[in-house]
C-alpha positions in Angstrom: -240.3 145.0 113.0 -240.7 141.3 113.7 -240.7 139.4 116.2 -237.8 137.1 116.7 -239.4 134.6 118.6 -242.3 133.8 116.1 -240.5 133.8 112.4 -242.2 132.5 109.2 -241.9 129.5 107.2 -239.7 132.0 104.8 -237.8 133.7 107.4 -234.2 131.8 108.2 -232.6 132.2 111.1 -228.6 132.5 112.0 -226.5 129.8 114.0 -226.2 132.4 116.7 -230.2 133.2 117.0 -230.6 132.1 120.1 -226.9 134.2 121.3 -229.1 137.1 119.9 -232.0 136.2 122.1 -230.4 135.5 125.1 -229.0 139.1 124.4 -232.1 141.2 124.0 -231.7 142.0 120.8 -234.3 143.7 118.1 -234.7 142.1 115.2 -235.2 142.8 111.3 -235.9 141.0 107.7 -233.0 141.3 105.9 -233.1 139.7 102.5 -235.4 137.1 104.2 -233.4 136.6 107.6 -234.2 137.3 110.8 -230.8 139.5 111.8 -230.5 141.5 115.4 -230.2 145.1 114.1 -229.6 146.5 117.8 -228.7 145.0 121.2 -228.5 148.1 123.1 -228.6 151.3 121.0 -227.5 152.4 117.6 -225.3 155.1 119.0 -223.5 153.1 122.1 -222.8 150.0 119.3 -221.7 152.9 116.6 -219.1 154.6 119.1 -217.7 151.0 120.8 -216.4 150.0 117.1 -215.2 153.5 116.6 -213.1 153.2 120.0 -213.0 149.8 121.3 -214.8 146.7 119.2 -218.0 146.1 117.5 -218.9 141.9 117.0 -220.9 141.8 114.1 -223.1 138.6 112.8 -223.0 138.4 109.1 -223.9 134.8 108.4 -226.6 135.8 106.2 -224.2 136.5 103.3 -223.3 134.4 100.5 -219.9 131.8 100.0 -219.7 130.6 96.9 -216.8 128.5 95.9 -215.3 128.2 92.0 -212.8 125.7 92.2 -210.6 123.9 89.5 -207.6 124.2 86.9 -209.4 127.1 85.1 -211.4 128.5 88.2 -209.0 131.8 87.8 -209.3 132.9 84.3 -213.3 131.5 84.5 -213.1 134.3 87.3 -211.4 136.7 85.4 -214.4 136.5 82.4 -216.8 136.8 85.0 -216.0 139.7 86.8 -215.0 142.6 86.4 -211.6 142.5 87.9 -208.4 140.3 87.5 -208.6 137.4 89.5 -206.4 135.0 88.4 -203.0 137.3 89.3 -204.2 137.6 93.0 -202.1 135.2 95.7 -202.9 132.5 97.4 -204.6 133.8 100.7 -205.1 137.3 98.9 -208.8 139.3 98.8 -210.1 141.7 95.9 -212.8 143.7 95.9 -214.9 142.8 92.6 -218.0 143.7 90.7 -220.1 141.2 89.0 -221.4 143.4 85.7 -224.6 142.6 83.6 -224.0 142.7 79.5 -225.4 146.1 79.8 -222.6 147.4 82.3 -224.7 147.8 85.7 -223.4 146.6 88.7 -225.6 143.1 89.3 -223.5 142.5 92.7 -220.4 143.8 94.4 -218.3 141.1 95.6 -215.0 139.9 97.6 -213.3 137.0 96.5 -210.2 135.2 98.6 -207.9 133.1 97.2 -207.9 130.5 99.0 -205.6 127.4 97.0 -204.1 127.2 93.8 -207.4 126.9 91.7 -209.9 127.6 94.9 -211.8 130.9 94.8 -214.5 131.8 97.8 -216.4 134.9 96.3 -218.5 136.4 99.4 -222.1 137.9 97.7 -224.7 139.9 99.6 -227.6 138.3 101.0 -230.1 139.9 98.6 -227.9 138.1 95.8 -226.6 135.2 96.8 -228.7 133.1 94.7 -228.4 135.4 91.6 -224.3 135.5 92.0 -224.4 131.5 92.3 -226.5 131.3 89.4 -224.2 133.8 87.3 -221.3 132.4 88.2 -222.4 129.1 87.3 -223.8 130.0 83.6 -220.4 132.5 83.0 -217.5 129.5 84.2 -219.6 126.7 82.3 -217.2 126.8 79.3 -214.2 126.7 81.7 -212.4 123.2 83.6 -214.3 124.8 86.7 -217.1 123.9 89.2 -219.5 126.6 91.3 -220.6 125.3 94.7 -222.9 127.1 96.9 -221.3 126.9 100.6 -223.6 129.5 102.0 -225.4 126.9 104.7 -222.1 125.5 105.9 -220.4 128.7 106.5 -221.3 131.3 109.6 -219.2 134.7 109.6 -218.5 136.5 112.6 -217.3 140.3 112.1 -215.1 141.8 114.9 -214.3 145.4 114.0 -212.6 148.7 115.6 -209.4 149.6 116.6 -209.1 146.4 119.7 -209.8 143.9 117.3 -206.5 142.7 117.4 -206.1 142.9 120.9 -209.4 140.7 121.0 -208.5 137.8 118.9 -204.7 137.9 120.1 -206.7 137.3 123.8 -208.9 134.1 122.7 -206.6 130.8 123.4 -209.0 128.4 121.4 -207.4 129.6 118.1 -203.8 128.1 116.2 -202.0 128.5 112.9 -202.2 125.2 111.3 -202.0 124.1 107.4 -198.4 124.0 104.9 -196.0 126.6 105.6 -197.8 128.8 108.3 -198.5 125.5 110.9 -197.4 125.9 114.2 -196.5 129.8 113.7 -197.7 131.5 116.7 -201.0 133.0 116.2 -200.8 136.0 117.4 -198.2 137.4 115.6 -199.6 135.9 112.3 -202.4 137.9 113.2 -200.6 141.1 113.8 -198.6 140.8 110.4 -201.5 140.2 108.3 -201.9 142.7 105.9 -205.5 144.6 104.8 -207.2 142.1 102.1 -205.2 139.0 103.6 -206.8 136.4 105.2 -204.9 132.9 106.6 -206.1 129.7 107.6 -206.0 128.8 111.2 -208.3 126.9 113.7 -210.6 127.7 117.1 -211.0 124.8 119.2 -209.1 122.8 116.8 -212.2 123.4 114.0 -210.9 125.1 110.8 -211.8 129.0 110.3 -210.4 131.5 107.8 -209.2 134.8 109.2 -209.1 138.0 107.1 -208.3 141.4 107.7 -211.5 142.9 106.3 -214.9 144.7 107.1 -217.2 146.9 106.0 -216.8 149.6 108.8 -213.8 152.3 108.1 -212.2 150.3 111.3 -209.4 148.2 111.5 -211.1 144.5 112.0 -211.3 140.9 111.4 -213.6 138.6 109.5 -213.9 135.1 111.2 -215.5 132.4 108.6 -216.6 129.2 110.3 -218.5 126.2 110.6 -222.1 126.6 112.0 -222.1 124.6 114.8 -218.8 126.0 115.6 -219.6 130.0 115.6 -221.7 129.9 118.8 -218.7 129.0 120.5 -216.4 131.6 119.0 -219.2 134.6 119.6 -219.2 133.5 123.3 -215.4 133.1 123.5 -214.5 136.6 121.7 -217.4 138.5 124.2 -215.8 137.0 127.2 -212.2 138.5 125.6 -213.3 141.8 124.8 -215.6 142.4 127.8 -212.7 144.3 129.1 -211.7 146.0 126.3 -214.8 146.9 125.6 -216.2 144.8 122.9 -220.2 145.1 122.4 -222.9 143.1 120.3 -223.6 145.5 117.1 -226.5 145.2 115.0 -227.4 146.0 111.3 -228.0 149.9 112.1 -224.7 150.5 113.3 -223.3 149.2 111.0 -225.2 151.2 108.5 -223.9 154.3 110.0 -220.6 153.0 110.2 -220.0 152.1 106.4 -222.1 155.7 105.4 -219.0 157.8 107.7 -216.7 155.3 105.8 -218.6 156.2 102.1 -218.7 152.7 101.7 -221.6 151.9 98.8 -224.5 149.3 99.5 -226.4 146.9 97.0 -229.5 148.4 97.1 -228.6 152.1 97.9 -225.4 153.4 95.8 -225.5 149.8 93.7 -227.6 148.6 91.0 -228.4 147.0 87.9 -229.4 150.5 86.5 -225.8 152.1 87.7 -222.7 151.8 85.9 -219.8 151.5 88.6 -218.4 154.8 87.4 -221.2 156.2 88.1 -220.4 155.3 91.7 -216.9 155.9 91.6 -215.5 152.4 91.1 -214.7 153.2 87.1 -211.2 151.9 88.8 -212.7 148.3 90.0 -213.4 147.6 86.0 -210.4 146.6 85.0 -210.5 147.4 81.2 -206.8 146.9 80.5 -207.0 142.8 81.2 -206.5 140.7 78.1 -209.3 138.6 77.9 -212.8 139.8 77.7 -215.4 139.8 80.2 -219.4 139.9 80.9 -219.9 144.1 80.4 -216.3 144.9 79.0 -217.9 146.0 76.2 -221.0 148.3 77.7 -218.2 149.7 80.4 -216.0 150.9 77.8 -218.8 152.7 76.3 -219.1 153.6 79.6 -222.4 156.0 80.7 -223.9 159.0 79.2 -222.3 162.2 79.7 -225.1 164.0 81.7 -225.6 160.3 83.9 -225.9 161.0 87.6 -222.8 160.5 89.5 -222.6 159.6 93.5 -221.0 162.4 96.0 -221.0 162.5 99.7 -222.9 165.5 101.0 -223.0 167.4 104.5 -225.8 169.2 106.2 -225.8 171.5 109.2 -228.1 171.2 112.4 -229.9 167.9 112.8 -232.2 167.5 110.3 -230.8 164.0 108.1 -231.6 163.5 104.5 -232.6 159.7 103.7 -232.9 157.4 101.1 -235.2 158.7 98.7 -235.2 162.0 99.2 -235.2 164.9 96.3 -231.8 167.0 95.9 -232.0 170.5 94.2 -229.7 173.2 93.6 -229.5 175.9 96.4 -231.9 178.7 96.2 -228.7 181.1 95.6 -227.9 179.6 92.5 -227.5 181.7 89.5 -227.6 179.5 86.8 -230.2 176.5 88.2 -234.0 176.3 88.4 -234.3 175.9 91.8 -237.7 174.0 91.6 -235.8 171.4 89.2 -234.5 168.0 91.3 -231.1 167.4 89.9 -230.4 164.5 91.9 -232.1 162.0 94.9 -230.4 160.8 98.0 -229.4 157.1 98.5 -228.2 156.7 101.8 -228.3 159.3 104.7 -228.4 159.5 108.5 -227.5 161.8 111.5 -223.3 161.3 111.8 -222.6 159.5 115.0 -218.8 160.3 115.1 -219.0 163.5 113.2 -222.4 165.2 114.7 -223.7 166.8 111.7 -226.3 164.8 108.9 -224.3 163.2 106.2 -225.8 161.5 102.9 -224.6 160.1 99.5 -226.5 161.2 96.6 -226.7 160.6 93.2 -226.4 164.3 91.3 -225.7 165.5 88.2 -222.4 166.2 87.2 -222.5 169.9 86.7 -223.4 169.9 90.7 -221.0 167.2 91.6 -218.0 169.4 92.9 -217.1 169.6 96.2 -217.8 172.4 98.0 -221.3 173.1 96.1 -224.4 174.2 97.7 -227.1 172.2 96.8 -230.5 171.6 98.9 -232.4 167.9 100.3 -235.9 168.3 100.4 -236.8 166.7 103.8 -240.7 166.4 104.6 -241.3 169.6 102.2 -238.3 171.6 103.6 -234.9 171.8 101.7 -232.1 172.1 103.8 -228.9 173.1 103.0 -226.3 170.6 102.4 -222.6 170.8 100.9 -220.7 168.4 98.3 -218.5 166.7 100.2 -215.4 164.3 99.0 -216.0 161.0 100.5 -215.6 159.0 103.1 -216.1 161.6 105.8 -214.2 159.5 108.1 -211.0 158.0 108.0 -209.5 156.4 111.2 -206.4 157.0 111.8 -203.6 154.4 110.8 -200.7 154.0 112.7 
């Protein structure tokens, strides 16, 4: 683990470093940044956004903007989805597809004017998503800008995120027909995959109902200079409801409960997204063509490994990398055969039993099948499990 005080020419640092520093927290590399991946500890930041409210950094992803007349149906070519029907202030979940059909990026994109797109790209990609984009919406009356360095993002997830951002006074509703609503209820009718325009401190920000936890929460898109403001202004709110700092690992644990892929992990160039269960994010019933429509609607190879959820007794977790094989009690399997590896996997903080995703073959993707995780030359039993294996509970 680095230090965070001593980073390298080729480390980058967040707007709210030195909040992180003045906090105690432990750093990590992530995709070249130096990100606090625990203040306290993994489980106390885990259970506060489970019950209370987690405040995530996430200014190391990527906001790229596709603006002009055609900036929806260049959209639409490039990704896998329809954007060009969503509405102004509307988010979709997207894939950005190679030729070939694998996933090269998974992607949110808000509509945020008439013919303004912001498409939000993982850290890891954020260069190769600009780069696509820019090659894929070059025959379109459409421009790709790279906005990455002039936007921070702020997370605040778990079920008193409202009550959090209803308690800060700094923001206001401002811009056509929302100005001078009252904040708070604006922020109380938004719906999930909505965001709004509003202002903290009189600076703009863009508020969506989004995250990447299983939790109700909020995802606060600001101005550098602005954000260590707003991260001191939402602690001092939610020190009483119990809001905490939460790092990289807990949100790691968090979107595993929730069965929420990662680039990386459940998502690659190699996979085809029905491979990982997001055959429905491909929309192959759209008009016009797109980059992969062609390789998806070949679609994978029968026998291709397909991702499942899977849950272990004791404490023993499986981890990423680790060999699945059928169980031992299996009629019909060589049990010394892998027939499948594990992606992501940790000891469930909520749930208090080891949970995984895997990639498997199909005939041993059911739920409810025994299969084993080979951990340090041990296989212990795990089950198929439907995913996620949480859900909070909506009211």
């Amino acid at each position: 683990m680095a230090s965070p005080d001593t980073p390298t020419t080729e480390e980058r640092l967040s707007p709210l470093h030195q909040a992180h520093l003045d906090a105690g927290a432990s750093f990590t590399d992530f995709a070249g940044w130096q990100m606090p991946v625990r203040y306290s500890s993994d489980l106390a930041e885990h259970h506060a956004v489970r019950t209370a409210a987690g405040l995530f950094d996430l200014s190391h992803m990527g906001e790229i903007v596709v603006i002009g007349p055609e900036a929806g149906a260049a959209l639409d070519y490039a990704l896998a989805g329809s954007l060009s029907v969503i509405a102004i202030d509307q988010a979709k979940y997207s894939l950005l597809l190679s030729r070939s059909g694998g996933i090269v990026d998974d992607i949110v994109v808000y509509r945020t004017g008439e013919d303004r797109f912001m498409v939000v790209a993982n850290a890891s990609n954020r260069e190769v998503v600009a780069n696509e984009l820019r090659d894929r919406t070059a025959p379109f009356d459409a421009e790709v800008f790279d906005e990455s360095d002039d936007i921070a993002l702020i997370a605040v997830q778990g079920p008193a995120s409202l009550d959090i951002l209803r308690a800060v006074g700094a923001f206001a509703v401002e811009g056509g027909a929302l100005d001078g609503e009252d904040f708070g209820e604006r922020l109380a009718a938004l719906r999930y995959y909505w965001s709004f325009p509003a202002t903290f401190d009189q600076h703009p920000v863009l508020v969506a109902r989004t995250g990447y936890t299983g939790e109700d929460g909020f995802e606060l898109y600001v101005a550098p200079d602005v954000a260590p403001a707003l991260w001191t202004m939402l602690l001092e709110a939610g020190e009483a409801r119990g809001l905490v700092p939460a790092g990289l690992a807990s949100r790691d644990t968090l979107r595993l409960e929730a069965g929420m892929p990662l680039y990386g992990h459940e998502l690659g160039r190699e996979l085809f997204p029905a491979q990982a269960g997001l055959g429905r994010v491909v929309n192959l019933g759209k008009a016009v063509d797109f980059i992969g429509r062609a390789a998806s609607e070949i679609g994978p190879a029968a026998d291709a490994r397909v991702l499942v959820g899977l849950t272990g007794s004791g404490k023993r977790a499986a981890r990423a990398g680790y060999e699945v094989y059928p169980s031992a009690q299996s009629e019909n399997a060589d049990p010394e055969r892998a027939i499948g590896i594990v992606t992501s996997g940790a000891l469930s903080p909520t749930l208090g039993v080891p949970v995984a995703m895997a990639y498997v073959e199909p005939a041993s993707a059911e739920p409810g099948t025994e299969l084993a995780v080979d951990i340090r030359g041990t296989r212990f039993s795990y089950t198929v499990t439907a995913l996620p294996f949480y859900s909070r509970k909506k009211n």
